[in-house]
N, C-alpha and C positions, 0 to 999 in steps of 0.2 A: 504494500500500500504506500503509496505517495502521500507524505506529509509535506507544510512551509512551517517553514519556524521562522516567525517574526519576530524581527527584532527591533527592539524599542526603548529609546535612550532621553534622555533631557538633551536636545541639542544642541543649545547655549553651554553645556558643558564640556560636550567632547568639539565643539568649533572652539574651546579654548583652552585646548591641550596644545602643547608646542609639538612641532613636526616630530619632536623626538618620542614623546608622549604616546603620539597616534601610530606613528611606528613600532612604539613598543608593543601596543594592543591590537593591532595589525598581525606582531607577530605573534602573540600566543593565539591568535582564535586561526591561524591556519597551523598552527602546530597540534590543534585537537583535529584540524579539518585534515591534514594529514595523517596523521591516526585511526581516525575514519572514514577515510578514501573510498572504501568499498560501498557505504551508504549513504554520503553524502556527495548530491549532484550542485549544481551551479548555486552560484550564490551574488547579494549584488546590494552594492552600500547605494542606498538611494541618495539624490540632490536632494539642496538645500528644500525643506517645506515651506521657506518663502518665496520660491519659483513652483513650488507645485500650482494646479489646476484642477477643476472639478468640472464634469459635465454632468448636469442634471439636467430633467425637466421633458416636455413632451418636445415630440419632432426634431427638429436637431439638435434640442438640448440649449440650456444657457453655460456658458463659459465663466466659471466662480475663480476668486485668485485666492492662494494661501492655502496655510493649513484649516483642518475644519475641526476637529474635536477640539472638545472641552476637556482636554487631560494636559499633563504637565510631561507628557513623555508626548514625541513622536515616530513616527513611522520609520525608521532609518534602512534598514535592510533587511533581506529577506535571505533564508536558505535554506535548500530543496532537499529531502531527504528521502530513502525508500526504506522503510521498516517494516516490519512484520504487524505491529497494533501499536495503536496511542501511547503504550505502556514504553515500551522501545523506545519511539519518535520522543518522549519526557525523556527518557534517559541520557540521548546526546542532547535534547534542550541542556539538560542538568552538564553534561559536561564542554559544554559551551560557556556557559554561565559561569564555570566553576573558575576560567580563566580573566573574565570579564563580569563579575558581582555586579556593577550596575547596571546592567543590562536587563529589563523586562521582555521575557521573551514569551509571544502565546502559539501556542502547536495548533493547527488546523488540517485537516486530511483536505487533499485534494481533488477537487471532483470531476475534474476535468484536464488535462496535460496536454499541448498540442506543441507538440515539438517544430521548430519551424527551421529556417537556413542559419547557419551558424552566422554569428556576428564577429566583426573584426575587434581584436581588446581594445576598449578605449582607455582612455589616460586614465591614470590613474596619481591626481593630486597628493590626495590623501588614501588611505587605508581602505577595506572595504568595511 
């Protein structure tokens, strides 16, 4: 079963981690991601939520700016995992977590996957 494990941070506080900081945390979350190579597929540090976009609404939708929830963490990135049941899929949440504590992450199975053409790596600024 396909799981994403979202990951959710305060992002006024990791935009003011110095390059060294972000690197550092960069590197422990691909040294679990190495470690579980076998079950974890693609993964992707989202832009800033003050460039995000929302389409809602009937017909072609109205175009909304910004973040949209009411919480104190947002959306930052996302990573695709294939486990056995939800139990599993908490497990590597739990050892994701264990290298990066401020991190809220929530598991979701997923219910549809459409695999499409591979994409060329974009830059990478910062960290994922």
């Amino acid at each position: 079963m396909l799981y994403a494990i979202l990951a959710y941070h305060v992002e006024a506080e990791t935009r003011s981690w110095t390059a060294e900081e972000d690197a550092s945390a960069f590197a422990r979350v691909q040294a679990v991601r190495e470690r579980l190579k076998d079950q974890l597929g693609p993964a992707a540090r989202l832009g800033d939520t003050r460039n995000a976009r929302t389409l809602r609404g009937p017909g072609h939708g109205t175009v909304i700016d910004g973040p949209f929830a009411e919480t104190k963490e947002q959306l930052l990135g996302i990573h695709m995992i294939d486990c056995a049941d939800m139990d599993a899929a908490i497990a590597v949440a739990r050892d994701l977590r264990s290298v990066n504590p401020t991190v809220v992450y929530e598991i979701r199975a997923i219910k549809l996957y459409v695999p499409g053409s591979p994409f060329p790596e974009t830059a990478r600024p910062r960290g994922i």
